[in-house]
N, C-alpha and C positions, 0 to 999 in steps of 0.2 A: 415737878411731875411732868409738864411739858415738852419738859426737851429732853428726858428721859424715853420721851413716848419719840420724838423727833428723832432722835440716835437711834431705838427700835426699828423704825421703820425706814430710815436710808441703812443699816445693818441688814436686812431683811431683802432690799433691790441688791444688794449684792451677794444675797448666798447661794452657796454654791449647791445646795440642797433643792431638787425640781419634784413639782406635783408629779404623779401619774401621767396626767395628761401633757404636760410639761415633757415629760421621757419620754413618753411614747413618739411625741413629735421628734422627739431629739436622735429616736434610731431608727424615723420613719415607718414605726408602727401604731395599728389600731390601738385605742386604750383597752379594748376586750382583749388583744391579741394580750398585750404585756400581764392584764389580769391573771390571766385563764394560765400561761408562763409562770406568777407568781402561785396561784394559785398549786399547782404541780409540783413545786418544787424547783421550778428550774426559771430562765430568765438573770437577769442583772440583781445582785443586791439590794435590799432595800432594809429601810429603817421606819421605825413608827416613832413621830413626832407629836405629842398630845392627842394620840391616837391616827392620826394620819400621817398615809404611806409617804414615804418620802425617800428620791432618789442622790444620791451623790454621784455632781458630774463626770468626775474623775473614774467614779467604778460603772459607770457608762460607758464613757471610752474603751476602759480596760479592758469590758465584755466583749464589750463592738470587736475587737481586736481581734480577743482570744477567741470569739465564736463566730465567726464570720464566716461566709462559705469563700472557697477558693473554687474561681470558676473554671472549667475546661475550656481552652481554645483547641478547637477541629481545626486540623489545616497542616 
């Protein structure tokens, strides 16, 4: 049972599944911001894990990508 519990928890340091708070640092936003985004309907992907939110970093990225603002250069 031990080292069932041992494999769990180094499985777990490396998954690629982030809290809320977790994402929200990760695209440089508030955790209300990503909330209030989830909430709408709109925002990055997300999945419910034993009832909590949960993001995959890959569909982070992907959003970041395809939702990004392209800025204007004046000049």
């Amino acid at each position: 049972m031990e080292d069932e519990n041992i494999r769990a928890s180094q499985a777990r340091k490396g998954s690629p599944f982030l809290t809320a708070k977790q994402a929200a640092y990760f695209l440089g936003l508030q955790v209300k911001t990503l909330t209030n985004m989830r909430w709408k309907g709109k925002g990055p992907p997300y999945r419910r894990h034993g009832g909590q939110v949960r993001y995959h970093i890959d569909e982070l990225e992907q959003w970041s990508r395809e939702n990004g603002r392209k800025g204007k250069r004046n000049g």
